[in-house]
ROLUM-693653 format. One record per residue: y, x, z of N, C-alpha, C in turn; residue in three letters; residue number from 1. Coordinates in steps of 0.1 Angstrom, whole numbers. Each point is the difference from the previous one (the first is absolute). Last residue first. Layout:
n_yy  n_xx  n_zz  ca_yy  ca_xx  ca_zz  c_yy  c_xx  c_zz  residuo  num
Y  X  Z  Y  X  Z  Y  X  Z  Ala  NUM
...
//
This chain:
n_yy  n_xx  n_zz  ca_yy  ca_xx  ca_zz  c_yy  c_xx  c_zz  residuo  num
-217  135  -236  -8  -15  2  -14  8  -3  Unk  305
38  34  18  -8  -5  -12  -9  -11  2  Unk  304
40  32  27  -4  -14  -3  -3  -3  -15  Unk  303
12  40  16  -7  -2  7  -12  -11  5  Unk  302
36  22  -31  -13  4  -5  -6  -8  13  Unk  301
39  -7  3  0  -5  -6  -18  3  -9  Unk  300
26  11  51  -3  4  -17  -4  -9  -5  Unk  299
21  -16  40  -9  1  -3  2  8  -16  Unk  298
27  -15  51  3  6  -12  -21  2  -7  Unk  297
31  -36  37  -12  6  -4  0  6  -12  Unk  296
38  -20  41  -9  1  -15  -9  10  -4  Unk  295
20  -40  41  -4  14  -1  -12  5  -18  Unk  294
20  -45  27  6  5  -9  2  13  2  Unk  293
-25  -33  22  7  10  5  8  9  -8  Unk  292
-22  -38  -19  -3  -3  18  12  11  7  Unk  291
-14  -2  -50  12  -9  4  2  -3  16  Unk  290
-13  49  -23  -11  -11  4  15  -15  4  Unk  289
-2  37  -44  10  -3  10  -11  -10  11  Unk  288
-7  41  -43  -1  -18  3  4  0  13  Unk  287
5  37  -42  -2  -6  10  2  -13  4  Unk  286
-20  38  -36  2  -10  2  6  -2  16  Unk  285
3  48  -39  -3  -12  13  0  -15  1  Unk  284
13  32  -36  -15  1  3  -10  -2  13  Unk  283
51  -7  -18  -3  12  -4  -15  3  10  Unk  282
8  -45  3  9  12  -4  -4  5  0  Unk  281
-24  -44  -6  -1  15  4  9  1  -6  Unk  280
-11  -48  -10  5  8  19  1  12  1  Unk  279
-20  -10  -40  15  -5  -5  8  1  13  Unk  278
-46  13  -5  10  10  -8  12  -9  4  Unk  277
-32  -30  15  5  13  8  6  10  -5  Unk  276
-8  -40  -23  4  -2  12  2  15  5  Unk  275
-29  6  -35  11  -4  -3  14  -3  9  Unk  274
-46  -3  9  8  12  1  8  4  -7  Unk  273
-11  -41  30  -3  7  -14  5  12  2  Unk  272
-16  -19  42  10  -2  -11  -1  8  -9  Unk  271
-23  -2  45  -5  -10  -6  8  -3  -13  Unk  270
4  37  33  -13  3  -17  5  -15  -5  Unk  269
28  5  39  5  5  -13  -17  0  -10  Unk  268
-3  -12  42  3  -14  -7  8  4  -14  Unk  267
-27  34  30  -6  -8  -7  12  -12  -6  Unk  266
17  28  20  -2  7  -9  -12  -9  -4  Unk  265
22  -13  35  9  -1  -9  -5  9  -13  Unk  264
-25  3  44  -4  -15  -7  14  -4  -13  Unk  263
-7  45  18  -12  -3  -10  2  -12  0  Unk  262
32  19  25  3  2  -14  -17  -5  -11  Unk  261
23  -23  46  -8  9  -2  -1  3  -19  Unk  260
19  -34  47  1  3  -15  -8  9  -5  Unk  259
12  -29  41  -12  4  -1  1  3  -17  Unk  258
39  0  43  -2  -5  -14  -16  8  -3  Unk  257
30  -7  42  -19  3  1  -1  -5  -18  Unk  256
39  10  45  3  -3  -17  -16  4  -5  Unk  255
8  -18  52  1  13  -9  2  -4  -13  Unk  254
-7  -15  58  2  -6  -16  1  14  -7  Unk  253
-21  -13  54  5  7  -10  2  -6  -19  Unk  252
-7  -27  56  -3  5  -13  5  10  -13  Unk  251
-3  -18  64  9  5  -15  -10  6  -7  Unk  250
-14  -28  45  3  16  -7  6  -2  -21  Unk  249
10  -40  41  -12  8  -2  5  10  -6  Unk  248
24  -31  34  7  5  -12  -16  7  -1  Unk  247
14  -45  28  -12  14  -4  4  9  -11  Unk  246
31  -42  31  -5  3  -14  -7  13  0  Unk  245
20  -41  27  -13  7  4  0  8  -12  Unk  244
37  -22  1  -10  -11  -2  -11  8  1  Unk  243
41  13  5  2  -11  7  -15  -9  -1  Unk  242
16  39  -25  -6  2  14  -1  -7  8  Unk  241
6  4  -52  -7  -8  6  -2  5  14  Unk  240
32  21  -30  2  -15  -2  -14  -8  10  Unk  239
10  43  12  10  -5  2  1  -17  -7  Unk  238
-36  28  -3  4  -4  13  11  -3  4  Unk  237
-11  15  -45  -6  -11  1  -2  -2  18  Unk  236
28  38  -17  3  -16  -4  -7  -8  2  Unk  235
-15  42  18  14  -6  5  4  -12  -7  Unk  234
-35  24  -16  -3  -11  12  11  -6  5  Unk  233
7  24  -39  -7  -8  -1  -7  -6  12  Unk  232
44  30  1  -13  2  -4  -4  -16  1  Unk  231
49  19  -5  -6  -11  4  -20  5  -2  Unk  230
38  29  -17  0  5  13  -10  -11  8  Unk  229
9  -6  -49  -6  8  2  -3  7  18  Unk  228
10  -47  -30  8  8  9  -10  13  7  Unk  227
-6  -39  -32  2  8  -2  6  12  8  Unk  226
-3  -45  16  -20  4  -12  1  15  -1  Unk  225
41  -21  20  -5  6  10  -18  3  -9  Unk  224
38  -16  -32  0  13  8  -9  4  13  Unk  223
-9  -37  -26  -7  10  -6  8  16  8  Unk  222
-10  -46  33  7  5  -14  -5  10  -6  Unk  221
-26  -41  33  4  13  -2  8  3  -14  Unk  220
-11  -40  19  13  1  3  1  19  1  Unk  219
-37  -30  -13  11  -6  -9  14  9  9  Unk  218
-40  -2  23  -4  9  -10  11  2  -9  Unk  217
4  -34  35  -2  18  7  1  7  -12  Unk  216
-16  -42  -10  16  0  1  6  11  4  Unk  215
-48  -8  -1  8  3  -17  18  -2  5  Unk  214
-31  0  38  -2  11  -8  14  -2  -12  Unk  213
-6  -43  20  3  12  6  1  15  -5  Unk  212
-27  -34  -16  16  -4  -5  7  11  10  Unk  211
-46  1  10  4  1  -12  15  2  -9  Unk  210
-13  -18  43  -2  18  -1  1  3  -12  Unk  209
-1  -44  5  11  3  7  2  18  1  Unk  208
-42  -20  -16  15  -2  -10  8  1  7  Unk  207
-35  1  24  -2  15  -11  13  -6  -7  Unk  206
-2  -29  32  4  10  5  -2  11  -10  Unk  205
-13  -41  -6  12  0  1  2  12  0  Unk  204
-42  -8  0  5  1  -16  19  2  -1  Unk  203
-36  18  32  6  -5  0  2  -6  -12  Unk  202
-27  35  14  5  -2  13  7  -13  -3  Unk  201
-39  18  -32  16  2  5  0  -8  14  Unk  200
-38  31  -28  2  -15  11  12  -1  3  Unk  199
-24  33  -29  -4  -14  -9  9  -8  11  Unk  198
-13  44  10  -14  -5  3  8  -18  -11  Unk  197
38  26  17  -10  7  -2  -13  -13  1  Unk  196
46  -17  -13  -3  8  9  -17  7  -1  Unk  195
25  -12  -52  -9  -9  18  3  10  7  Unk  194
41  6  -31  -12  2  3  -7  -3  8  Unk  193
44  6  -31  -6  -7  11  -12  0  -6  Unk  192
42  42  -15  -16  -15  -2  -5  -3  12  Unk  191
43  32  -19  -2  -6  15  -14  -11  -9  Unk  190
35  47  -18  -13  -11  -1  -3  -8  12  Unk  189
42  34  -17  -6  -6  7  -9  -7  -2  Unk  188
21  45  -28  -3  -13  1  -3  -7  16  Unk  187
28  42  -33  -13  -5  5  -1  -16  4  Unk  186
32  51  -30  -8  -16  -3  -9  -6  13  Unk  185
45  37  -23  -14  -7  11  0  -11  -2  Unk  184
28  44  -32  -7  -14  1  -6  1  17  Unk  183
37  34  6  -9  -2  -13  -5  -18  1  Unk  182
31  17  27  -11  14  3  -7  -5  -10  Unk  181
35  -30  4  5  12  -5  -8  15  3  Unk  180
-15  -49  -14  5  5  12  4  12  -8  Unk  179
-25  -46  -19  6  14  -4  10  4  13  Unk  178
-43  -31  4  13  -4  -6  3  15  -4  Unk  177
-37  -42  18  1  13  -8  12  0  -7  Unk  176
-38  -31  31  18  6  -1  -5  10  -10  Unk  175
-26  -47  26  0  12  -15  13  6  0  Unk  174
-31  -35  34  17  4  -7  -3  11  -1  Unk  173
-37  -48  15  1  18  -4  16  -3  0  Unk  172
-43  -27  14  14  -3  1  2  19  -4  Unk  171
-44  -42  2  7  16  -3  11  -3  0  Unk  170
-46  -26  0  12  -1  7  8  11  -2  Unk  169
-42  -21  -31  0  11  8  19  2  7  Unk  168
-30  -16  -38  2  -14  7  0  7  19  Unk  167
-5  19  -49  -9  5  13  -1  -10  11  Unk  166
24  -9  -38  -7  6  -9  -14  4  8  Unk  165
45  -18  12  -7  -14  -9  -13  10  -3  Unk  164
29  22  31  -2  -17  3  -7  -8  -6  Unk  163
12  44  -12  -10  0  11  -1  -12  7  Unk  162
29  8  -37  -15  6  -5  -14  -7  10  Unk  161
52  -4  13  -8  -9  -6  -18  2  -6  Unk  160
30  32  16  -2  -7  12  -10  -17  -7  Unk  159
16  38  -30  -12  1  11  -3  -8  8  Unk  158
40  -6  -24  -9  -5  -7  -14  9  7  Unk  157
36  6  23  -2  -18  -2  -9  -1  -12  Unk  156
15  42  6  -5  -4  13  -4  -13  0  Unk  155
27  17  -34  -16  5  -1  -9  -1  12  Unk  154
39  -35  -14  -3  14  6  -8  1  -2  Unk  153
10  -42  -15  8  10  -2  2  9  0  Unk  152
-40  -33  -10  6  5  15  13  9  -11  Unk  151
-51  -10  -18  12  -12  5  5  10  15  Unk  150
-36  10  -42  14  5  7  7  -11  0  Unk  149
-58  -9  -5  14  -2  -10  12  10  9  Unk  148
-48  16  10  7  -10  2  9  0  -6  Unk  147
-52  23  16  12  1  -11  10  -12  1  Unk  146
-42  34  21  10  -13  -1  12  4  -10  Unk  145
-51  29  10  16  -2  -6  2  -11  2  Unk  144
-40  37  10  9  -10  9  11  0  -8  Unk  143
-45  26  -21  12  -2  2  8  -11  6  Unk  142
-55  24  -1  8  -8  -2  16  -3  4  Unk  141
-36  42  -8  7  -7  11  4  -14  -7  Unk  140
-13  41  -23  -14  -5  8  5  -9  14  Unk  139
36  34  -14  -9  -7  -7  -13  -5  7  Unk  138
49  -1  21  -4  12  -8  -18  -12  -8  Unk  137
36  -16  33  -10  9  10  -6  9  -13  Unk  136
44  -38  -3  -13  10  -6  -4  11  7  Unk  135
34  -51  7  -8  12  6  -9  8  -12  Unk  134
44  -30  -5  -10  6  -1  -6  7  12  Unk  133
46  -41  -17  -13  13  8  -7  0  -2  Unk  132
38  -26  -23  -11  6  1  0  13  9  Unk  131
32  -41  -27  2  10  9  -13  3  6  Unk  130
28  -23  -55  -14  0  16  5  14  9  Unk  129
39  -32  -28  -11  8  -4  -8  0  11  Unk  128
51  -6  -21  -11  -8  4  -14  13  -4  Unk  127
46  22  16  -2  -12  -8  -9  -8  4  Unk  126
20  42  21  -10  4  -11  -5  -12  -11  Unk  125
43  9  23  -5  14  -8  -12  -4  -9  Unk  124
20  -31  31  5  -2  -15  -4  8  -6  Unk  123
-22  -2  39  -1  -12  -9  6  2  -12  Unk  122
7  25  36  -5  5  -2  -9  -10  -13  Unk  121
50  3  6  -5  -2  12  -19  6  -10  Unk  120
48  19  -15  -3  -9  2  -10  -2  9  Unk  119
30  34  -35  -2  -7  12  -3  -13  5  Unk  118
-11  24  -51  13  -6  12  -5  -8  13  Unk  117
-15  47  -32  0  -15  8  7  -5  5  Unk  116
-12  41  -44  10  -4  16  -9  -12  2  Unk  115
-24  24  -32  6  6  14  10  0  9  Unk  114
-45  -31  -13  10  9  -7  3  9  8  Unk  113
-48  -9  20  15  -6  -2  6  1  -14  Unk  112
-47  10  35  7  -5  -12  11  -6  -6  Unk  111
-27  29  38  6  -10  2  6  -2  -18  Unk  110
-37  28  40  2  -4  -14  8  -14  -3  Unk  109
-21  33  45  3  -7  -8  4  0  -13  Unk  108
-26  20  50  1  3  -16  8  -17  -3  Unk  107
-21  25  49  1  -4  -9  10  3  -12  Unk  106
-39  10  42  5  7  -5  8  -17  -14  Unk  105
-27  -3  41  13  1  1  7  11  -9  Unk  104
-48  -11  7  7  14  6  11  0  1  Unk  103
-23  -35  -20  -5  -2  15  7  14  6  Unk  102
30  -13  -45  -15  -1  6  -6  3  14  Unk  101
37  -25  -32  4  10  8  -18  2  3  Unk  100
36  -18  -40  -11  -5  9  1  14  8  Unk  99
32  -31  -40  0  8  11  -17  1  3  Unk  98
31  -21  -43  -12  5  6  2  11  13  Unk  97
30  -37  -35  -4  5  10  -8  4  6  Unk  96
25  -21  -50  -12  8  10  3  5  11  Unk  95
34  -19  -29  -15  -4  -2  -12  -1  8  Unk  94
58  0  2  -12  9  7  -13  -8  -5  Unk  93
36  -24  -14  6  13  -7  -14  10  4  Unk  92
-24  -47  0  20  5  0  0  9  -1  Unk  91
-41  -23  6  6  -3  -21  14  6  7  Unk  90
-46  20  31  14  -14  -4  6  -3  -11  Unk  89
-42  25  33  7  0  -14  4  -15  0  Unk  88
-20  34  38  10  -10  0  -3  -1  -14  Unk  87
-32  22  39  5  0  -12  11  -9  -5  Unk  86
-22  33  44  5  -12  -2  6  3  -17  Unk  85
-45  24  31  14  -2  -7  3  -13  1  Unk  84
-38  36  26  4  -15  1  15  -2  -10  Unk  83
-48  38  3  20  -4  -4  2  -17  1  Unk  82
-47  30  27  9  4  -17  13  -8  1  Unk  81
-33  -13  38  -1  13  -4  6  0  -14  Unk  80
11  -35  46  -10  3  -15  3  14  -1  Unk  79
17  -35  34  -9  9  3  -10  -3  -14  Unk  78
57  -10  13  -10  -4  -6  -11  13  1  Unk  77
46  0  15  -5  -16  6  -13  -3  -2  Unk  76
25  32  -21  -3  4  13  -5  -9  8  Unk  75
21  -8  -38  -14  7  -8  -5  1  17  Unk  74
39  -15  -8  -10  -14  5  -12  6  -5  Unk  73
37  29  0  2  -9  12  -13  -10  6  Unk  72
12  26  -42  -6  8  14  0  -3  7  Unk  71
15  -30  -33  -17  6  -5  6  11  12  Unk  70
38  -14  2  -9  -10  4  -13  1  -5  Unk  69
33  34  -6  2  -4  12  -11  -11  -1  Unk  68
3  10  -42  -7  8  4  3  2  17  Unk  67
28  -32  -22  -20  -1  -5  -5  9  4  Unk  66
49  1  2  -3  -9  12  -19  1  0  Unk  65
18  29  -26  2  0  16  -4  -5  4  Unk  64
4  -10  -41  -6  7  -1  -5  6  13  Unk  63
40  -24  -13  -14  -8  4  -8  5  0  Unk  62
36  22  -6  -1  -9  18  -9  -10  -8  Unk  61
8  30  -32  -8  9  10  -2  -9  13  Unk  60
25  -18  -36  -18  -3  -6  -7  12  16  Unk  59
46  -5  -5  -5  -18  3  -15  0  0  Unk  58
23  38  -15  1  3  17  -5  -17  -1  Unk  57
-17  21  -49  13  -4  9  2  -1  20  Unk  56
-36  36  -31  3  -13  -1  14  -5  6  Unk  55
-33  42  -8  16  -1  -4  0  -18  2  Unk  54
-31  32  36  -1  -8  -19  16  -4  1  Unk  53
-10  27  35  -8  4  -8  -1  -7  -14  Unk  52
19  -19  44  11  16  -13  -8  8  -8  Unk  51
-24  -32  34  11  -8  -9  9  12  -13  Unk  50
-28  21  35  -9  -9  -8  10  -7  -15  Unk  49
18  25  35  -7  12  -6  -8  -10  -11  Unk  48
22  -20  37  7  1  -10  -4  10  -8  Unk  47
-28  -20  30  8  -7  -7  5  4  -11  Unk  46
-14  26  37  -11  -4  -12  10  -6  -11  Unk  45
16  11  41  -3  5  -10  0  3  -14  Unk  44
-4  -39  34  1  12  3  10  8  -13  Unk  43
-27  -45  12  -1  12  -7  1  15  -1  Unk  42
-13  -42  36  15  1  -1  -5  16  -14  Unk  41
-18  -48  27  -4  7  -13  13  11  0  Unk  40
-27  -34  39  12  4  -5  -1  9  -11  Unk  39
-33  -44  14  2  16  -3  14  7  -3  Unk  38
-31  -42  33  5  4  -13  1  10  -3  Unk  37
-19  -47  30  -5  15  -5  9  5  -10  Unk  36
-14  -45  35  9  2  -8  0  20  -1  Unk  35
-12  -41  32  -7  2  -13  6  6  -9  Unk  34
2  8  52  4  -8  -6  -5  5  -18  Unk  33
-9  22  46  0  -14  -1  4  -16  -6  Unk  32
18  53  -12  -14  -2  13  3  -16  0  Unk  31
20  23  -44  2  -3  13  -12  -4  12  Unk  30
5  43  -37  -6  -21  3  7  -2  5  Unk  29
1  40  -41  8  0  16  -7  -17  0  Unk  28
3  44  -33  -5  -8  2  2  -5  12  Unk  27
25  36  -37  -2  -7  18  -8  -10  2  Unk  26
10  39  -44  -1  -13  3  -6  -6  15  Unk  25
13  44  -17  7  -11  -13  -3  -11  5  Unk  24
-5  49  23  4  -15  5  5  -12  -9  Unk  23
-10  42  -15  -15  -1  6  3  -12  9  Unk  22
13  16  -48  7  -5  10  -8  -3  11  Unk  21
1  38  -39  -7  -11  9  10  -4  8  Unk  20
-3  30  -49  9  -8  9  -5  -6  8  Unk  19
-1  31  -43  -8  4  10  8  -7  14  Unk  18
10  -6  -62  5  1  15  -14  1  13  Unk  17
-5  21  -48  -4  -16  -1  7  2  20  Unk  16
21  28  -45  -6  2  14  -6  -14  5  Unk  15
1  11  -52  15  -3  15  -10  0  11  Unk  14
-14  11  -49  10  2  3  10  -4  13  Unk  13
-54  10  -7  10  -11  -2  14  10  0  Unk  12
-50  14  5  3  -1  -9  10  -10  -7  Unk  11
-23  7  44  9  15  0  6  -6  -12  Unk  10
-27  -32  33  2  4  -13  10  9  -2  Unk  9
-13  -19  43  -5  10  -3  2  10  -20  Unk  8
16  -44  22  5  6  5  -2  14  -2  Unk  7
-23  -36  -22  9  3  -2  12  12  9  Unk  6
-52  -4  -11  9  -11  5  14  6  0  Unk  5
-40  7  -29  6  6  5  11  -9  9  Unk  4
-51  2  -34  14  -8  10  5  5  10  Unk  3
-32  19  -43  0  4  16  10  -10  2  Unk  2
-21  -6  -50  9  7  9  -2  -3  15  Unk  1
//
């Protein structure tokens, strides 16, 4: 079979959403000082994303928070194919899979029951590993770290990632909440960085800029994140004007699920056939993608091992 990407596939029952955020994500420096970040604001997106799967509202604000920070720190990064983040934990949320790719197109997948009880992002997901990826696709070799979940926040267990894993300076804040214009979700990123060419200016002084920044950063809310009349330069000159701050060109986001009815029609041959009479109604099979939970109607004559 021909691969059909998804947008283009006629043969689904639900409309696959057509959404850009073309200001999803703000890159911004400060001049003369070591320090680089990204405002993440969804939009949107968010809530078109999160209301797409039946899960609990505990399971969608983490879900937020992960796909705010894979667009955040994807943009940070010069690769070709999908940078994700993976979680699995022994608590109520198993799984967490976000990633976003070099086109800022992203997708998740969250594993739950169906209630949760409120709580911090630790108790959702337990003990367990936290992982990035890079995959530039085949004939490539894959970039992964991987780390125990320490931290209470999904911010604090990144922040960590990147301390013990990249041994790499980062300071981030994750929102994601329910408003009354729907779910939003985005993010702040701030990472220290050599001045150009490798040469700092200081050891005091990059850490004084450093600590600096992050306290500026710490004092943005989710009403002014979320505040639709506030544009993305406007905030980040308001939190960093005091400190020379370069607002660069904005990154577009999007819902980019890479599903396609030949790669779910090949994973249907691989079952008995037996298996498959017993999935067909009245002479359909359908399969659901867990990314974007968009479903896939297939005859039943269609799929033969």
């Amino acid at each position: 079979m021909i691969e059909t990407p998804a947008f283009l596939d006629t043969q689904r029952p639900d409309e696959v959403p057509d959404l850009v955020i073309s200001h999803g994500i703000t890159p911004f420096h400060l001049a003369k000082r070591p320090v680089r970040g990204r405002l993440v604001r969804l939009g949107k997106l968010a809530d078109i994303m999160l209301t797409r799967h039946d899960i609990p509202d505990d399971g969608r604000i983490l879900a937020g928070e992960a796909l705010s920070l894979v667009a955040g720190l994807s943009a940070g990064l010069k690769f070709k194919g999908s940078f994700s983040l993976q979680i699995k934990g022994d608590g109520p949320v198993s799984m967490l899979v976000t990633d976003c790719t070099d086109a800022g197109e992203l997708r998740f997948y969250l594993r739950s029951p169906d209630t949760l009880e409120t709580g911090s992002a630790r108790s959702l997901l337990g003990e367990g590993y936290f992982a990035f990826t890079i995959d530039q696709g085949a004939h490539t070799e894959r970039h992964q770290g991987i780390v125990a979940l320490e931290g209470e926040t999904l911010a604090d267990m990144a922040m960590h990632y990147f301390a013990t894993s990249e041994q790499h300076q980062c300071w981030m804040r994750l929102y994601c909440e329910k408003t009354p214009d729907g779910w939003q979700a985005g993010a702040l990123l701030l990472e220290k960085i050599a001045e150009e060419g490798g040469i700092s200016s200081g050891a005091d002084s990059d850490e004084d800029a450093w600590e600096t920044a992050s306290v500026l950063g710490n004092t943005l809310t989710s009403a002014e994140l979320f505040d639709p009349k506030l544009s993305a330069t406007t905030l980040i000159e308001r939190l960093f004007g005091s400190q020379d701050v370069i607002v660069d060109r904005p990154r577009a986001v999007s819902l980019g699920c890479r599903c396609n009815r030949a790669r779910l029609a090949s994973v249907l041959s691989t079952f008995p056939e037996d298996d498959l009479d017993h999935m067909a109604e009245e002479g359909q099979i359908t399969m659901n993608c867990e990314f974007c939970n968009v479903g896939f109607r297939f005859d039943r004559t269609e799929i033969a091992r």
